[in-house]
N, C-alpha and C positions, 0 to 999 in steps of 0.2 A: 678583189681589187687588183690584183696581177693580175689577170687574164684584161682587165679593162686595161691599164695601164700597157701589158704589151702591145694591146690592138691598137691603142691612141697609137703610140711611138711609131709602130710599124704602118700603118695607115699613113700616118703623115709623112714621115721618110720616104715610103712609096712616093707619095704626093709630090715630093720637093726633087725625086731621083726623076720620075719618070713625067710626071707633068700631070694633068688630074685625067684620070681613067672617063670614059665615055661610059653614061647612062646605063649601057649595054652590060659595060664589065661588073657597074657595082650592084645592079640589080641582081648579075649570077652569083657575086661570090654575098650577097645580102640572102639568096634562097639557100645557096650551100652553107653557110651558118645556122640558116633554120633546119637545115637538115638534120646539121650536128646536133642542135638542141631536142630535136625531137626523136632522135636515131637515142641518143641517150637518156631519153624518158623511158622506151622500149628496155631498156638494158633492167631498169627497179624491177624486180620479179617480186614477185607472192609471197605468199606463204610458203609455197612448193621447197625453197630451198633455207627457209629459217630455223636455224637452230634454237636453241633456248639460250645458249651463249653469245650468238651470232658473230663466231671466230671461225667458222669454215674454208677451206679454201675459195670455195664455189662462192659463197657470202663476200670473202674480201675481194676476186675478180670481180664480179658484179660491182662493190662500189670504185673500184677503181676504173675501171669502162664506166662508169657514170657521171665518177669526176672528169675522169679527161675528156669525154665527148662535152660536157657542158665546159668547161675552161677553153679547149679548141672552139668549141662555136660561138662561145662569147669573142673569143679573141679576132675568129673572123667578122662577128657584126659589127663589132666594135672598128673594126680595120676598115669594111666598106664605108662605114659611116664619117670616120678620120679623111677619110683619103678623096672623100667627094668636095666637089669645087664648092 
């Protein structure tokens, strides 16, 4: 709910600073959010690095690169979305 709520805010602010972006800008920064969502699907590994505790260092990097690419990429959808006319 953060990551939506920053995007609304920042999307609009944008909107109201700069005046509404051209088709062009929010289509790129609408695939660079899919990016993020999808760059961070990449990041969930296997089995390969699960421990039976799963408190490893290697474990806790991984979900933290997974939270942030997906909160970053919602916040950019959410932004182009906010910010179109």
């Amino acid at each position: 709910m953060g990551s939506i709520t920053i995007g609304y805010f920042a999307g609009r602010l944008t909107a109201v600073i700069c005046g509404a972006p051209p088709h062009v800008v929010i289509t790129a920064v609408q695939v660079l959010g899919a990016a993020l969502l999808l760059w961070g699907t990449l990041f969930v590994r296997g089995w390969e690095i699960q421990s039976f505790a799963g408190v490893t260092l290697s474990e806790r990097v991984n979900q933290w690169l997974y939270r942030f690419l997906y909160c970053a990429g919602t916040i950019v959808v959410v932004w182009s979305l906010a910010s179109a006319p």
